[in-house]
C-alpha positions in Angstrom: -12.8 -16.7 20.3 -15.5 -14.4 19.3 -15.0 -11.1 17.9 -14.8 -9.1 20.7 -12.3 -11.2 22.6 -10.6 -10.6 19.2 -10.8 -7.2 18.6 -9.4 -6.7 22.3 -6.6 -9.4 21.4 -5.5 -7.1 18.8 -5.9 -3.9 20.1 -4.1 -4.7 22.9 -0.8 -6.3 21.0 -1.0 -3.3 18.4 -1.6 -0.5 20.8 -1.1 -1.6 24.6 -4.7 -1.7 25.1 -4.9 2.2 24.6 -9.0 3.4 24.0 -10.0 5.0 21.6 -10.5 8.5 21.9 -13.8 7.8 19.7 -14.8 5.5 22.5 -15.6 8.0 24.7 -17.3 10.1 22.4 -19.2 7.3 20.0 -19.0 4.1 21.4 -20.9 2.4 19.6 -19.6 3.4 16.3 -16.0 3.0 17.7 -17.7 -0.7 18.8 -18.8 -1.3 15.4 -15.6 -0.5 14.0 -13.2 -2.4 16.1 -14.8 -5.2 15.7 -15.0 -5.4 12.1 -11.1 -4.4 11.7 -9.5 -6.0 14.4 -12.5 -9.0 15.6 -13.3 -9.7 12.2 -10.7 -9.1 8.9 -7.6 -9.5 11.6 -9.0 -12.9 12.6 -8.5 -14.2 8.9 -4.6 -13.5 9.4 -4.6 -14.5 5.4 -1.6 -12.1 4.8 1.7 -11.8 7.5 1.0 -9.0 10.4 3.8 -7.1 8.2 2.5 -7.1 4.9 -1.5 -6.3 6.4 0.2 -3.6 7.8 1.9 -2.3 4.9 -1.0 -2.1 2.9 -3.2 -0.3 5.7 -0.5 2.2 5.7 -0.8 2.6 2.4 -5.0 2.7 1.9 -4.5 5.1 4.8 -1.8 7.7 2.8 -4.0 7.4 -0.3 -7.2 8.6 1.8 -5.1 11.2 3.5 -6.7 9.9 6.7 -3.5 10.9 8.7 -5.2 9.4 12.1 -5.1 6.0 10.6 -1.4 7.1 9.2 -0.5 7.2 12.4 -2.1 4.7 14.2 -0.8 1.8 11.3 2.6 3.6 11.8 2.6 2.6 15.0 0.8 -0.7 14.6 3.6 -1.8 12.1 6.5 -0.8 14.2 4.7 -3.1 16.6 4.7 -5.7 13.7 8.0 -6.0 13.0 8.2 -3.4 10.1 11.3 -1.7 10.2 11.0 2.2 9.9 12.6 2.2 6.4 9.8 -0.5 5.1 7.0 2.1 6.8 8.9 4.8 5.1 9.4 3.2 1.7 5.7 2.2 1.7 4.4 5.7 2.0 6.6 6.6 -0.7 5.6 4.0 -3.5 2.1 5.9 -3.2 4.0 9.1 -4.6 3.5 8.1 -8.5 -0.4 6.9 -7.8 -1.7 10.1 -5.5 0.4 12.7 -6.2 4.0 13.9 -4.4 1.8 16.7 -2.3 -0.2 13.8 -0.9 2.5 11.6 -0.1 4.0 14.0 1.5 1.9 14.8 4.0 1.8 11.3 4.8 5.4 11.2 5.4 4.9 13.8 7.9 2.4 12.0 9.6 4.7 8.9 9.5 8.0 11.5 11.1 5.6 12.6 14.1 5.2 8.8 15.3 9.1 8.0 14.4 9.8 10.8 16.0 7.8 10.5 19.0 9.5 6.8 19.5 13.1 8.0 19.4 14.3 6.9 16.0 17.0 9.2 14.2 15.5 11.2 11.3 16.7 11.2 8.6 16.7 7.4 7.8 19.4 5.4 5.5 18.9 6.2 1.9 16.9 3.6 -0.2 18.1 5.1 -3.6 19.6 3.1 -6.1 19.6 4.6 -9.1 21.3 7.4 -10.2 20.3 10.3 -12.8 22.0 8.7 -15.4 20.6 5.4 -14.9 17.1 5.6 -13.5 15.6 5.8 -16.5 16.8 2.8 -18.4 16.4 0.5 -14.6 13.6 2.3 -14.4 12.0 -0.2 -17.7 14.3 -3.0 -16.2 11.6 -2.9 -13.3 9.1 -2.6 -15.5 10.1 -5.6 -18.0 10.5 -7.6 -15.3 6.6 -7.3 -14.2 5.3 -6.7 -17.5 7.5 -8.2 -20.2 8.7 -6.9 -23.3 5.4 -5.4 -24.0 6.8 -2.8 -22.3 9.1 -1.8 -25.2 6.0 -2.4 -27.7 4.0 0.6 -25.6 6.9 2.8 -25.1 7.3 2.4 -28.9 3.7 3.1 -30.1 3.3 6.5 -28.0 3.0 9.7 -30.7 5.9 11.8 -30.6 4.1 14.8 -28.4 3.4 11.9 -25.6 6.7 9.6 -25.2 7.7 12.1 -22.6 5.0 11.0 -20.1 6.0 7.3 -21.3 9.8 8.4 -20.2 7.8 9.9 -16.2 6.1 6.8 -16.1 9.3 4.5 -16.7 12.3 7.3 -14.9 9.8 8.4 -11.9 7.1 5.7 -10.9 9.7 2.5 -11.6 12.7 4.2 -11.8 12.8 6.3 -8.5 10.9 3.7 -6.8 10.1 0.5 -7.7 14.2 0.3 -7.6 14.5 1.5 -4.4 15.8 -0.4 -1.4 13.5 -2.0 1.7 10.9 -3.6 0.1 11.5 -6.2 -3.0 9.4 -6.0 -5.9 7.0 -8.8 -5.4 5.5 -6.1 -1.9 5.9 -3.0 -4.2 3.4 -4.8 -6.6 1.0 -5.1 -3.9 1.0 -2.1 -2.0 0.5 -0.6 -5.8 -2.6 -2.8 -6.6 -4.0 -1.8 -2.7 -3.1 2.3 -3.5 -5.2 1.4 -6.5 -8.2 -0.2 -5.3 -8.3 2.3 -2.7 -8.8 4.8 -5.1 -11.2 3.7 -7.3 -12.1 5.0 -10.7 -9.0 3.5 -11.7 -10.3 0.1 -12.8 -8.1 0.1 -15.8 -4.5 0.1 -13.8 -6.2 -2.2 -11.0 -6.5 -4.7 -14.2 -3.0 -4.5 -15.0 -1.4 -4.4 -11.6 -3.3 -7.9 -11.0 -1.7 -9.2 -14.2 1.8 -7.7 -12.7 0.8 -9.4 -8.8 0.3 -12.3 -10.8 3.4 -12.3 -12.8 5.3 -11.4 -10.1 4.1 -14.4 -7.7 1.0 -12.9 -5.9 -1.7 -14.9 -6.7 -5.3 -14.5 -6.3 -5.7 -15.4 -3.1 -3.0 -12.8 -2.1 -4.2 -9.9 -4.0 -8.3 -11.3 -2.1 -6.5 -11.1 1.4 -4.9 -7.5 0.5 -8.5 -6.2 -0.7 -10.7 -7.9 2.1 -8.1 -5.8 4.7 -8.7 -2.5 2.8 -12.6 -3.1 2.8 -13.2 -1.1 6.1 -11.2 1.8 4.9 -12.2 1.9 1.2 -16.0 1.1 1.5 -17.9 -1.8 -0.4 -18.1 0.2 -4.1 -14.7 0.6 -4.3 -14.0 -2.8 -3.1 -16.5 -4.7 -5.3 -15.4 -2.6 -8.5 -11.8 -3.9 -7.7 -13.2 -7.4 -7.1 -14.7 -7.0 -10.5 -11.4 -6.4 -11.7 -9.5 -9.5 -10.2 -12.2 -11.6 -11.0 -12.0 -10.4 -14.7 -8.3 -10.9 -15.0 -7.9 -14.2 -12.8 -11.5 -15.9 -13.1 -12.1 -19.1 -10.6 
């Protein structure tokens, strides 16, 4: 099968064989691009329909390119992610891009849900409580990153320990806990959020250590980076291939 009979394969399962509104106006750029997403990375299939779209969705939210929100809403529901999974991915970006950014994502993601019938709003994912979210909020952390997690919450100066306490109540407390996706896809969808980025080469370094502590090896996190290529550019992608290769060498 070459890559147009692929591209059309996909299109077609993901979308009903809907056009592109850009194939009417650019053709050949909507050519070029169909056929690199969906003839081309699709083809590899190196990560499960369900997980590729997952970490679309999220490249998409952290670009704020609410089109592709959309569309990879719509493409996951066709992939057998469940509306909370699509939900719950768009907010594990929260901690990485900001709450304004995620957001508007989420109402991107409502107008698809929406538009297909399903009942807003969707069973809560919570599980911690105000009490508690902080101290499961390091239990998620320690369980990526070891007890050098105590040894860094430690060593912050006095006037800084309360972004240590955000980074362990908020980002792993208030979701890393959270229900729908297990800890091992959270990992991922943070190293993609990450990559897609950029500038954040530092984090990408230790979110590979964490895929990798978590069971996501290198040829994981490779499959989740080569399907954010198209919508994060070649800089971004190389300096995160950089990254991987520093921390998990061949």
């Amino acid at each position: 099968m070459n890559r147009i009979e692929s591209a059309k394969r996909y299109t077609d399962k993901l979308y009903g064989g809907a056009a592109s509104p850009l194939g009417t106006t650019d053709p050949e750029f909507a050519a070029i691009k169909e056929r690199l997403i969906y003839g081309e990375v699709y083809a590899e299939e190196k990560l499960p329909a369900r997980l590729r779209e997952l970490v679309i969705l999220v490249a998409a939210t952290t670009n704020q390119t609410f089109a592709e929100v959309k569309r990879h809403t719509a493409a996951a529901l066709q992939s057998s992610v469940t509306p909370n999974e699509v939900k719950e991915a768009v907010y594990h970006c929260a901690p990485y891009i900001g709450l304004a950014k995620a957001e508007a994502a989420v109402e991107a993601v409502n107008e698809v849900l929406t538009a297909q019938g399903i009942q807003l709003p969707l069973v809560s994912g919570q599980t911690v409580t105000e009490e508690s979210r902080l101290a499961d909020g390091i239990a998620a952390q320690k369980s990526i990153f070891g007890d050098s997690i105590d040894a860094m919450r430690a060593a912050a100066p006095e006037n800084q320990k309360n972004i240590q306490d955000y980074l362990s109540a908020y980002c792993f407390g208030d979701f890393y806990t959270r229900k729908g996706l297990n800890i091992q896809e959270r990992e991922l969808l943070t190293f993609a959020i990450l990559c897609t980025q950029g500038g954040c080469e530092p984090q990408v370094k230790a979110h590979v250590g964490g895929n990798a502590a978590v069971g996501n090896g290198k040829e994981t996190l490779l499959a989740a980076l080569t399907v954010c290529l198209p919508y994060i550019g070649f800089p971004r992608t190389l300096n995160a291939l950089g990254c991987v290769n520093e921390v998990l060498p061949e």
